[in-house]
C-alpha positions in Angstrom: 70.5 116.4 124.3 73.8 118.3 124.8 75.9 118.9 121.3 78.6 116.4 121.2 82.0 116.9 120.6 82.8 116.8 116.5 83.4 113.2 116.1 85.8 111.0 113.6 84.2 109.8 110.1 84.3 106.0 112.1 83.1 107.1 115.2 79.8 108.3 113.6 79.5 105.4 111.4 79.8 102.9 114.3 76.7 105.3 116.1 74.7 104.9 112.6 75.3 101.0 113.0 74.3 101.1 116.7 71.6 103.1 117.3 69.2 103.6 113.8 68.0 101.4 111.2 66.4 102.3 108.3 65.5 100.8 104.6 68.9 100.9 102.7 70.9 100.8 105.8 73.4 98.1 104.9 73.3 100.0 101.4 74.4 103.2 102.7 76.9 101.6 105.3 78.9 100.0 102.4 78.8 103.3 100.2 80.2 105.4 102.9 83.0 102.7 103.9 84.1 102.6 100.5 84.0 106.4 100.3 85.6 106.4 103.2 88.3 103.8 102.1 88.9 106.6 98.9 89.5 109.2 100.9 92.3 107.5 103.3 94.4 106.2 100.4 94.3 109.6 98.9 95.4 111.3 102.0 98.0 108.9 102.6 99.3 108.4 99.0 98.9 112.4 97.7 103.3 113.0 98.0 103.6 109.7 95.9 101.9 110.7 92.9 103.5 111.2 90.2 100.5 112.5 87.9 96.7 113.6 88.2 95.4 111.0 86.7 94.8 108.6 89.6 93.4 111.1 91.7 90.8 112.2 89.2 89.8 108.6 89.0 88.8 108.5 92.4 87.5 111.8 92.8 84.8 110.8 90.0 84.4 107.0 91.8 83.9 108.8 95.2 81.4 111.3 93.7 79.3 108.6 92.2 79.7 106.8 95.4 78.4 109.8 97.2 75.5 110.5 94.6 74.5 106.8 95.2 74.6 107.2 99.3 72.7 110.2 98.6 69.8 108.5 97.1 69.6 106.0 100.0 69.6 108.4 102.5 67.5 111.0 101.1 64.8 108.0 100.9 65.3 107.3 104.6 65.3 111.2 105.4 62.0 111.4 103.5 60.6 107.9 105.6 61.1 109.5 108.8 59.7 112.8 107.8 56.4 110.8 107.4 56.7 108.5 110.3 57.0 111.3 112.7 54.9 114.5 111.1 52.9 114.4 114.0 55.4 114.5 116.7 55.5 117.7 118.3 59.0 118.8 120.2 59.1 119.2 123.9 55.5 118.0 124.5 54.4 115.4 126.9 50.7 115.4 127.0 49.0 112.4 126.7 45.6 112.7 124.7 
């Protein structure tokens, strides 16, 4: 595979939607959209606040957000490591 180009938060969520499923998916999609969904209202609203407070707010709901996706994809990470512990890189020999 050739290495891709670095790629918009969306653009690799819509791949993730596309092309891999896993236990949890639909789980983890909503978690990163609304992570997601924190992070543009922060960038677009940071000249308009007038204190802290908001922002730490978010920070904390993103990070528990994050933990939560986290968990889902660490669980996914760990099913794949199983499903494919025997598949060996570059080899084509049949057996």
């Amino acid at each position: 595979f050739r290495e891709k180009r670095k790629q918009m938060f969306g653009q690799l969520q819509q791949e993730l939607k596309d092309l891999v499923d896993f236990e949890g998916k639909n789980r983890f999609l909503t978690k990163i959209e609304q992570i997601n969904s924190i992070r543009v209202g922060i960038v677009h609203k940071l000249t308009q606040r007038g204190s802290l407070g908001g922002l730490t707010r978010e920070a904390r709901r993103a990070k528990q957000l994050y933990d939560d996706a986290f968990v889902i994809f660490d669980q996914a990470h760990d099913n794949f490591r199983v499903a494919f512990h025997n598949y060996k890189k570059d080899v084509f020999e049949l057996h």
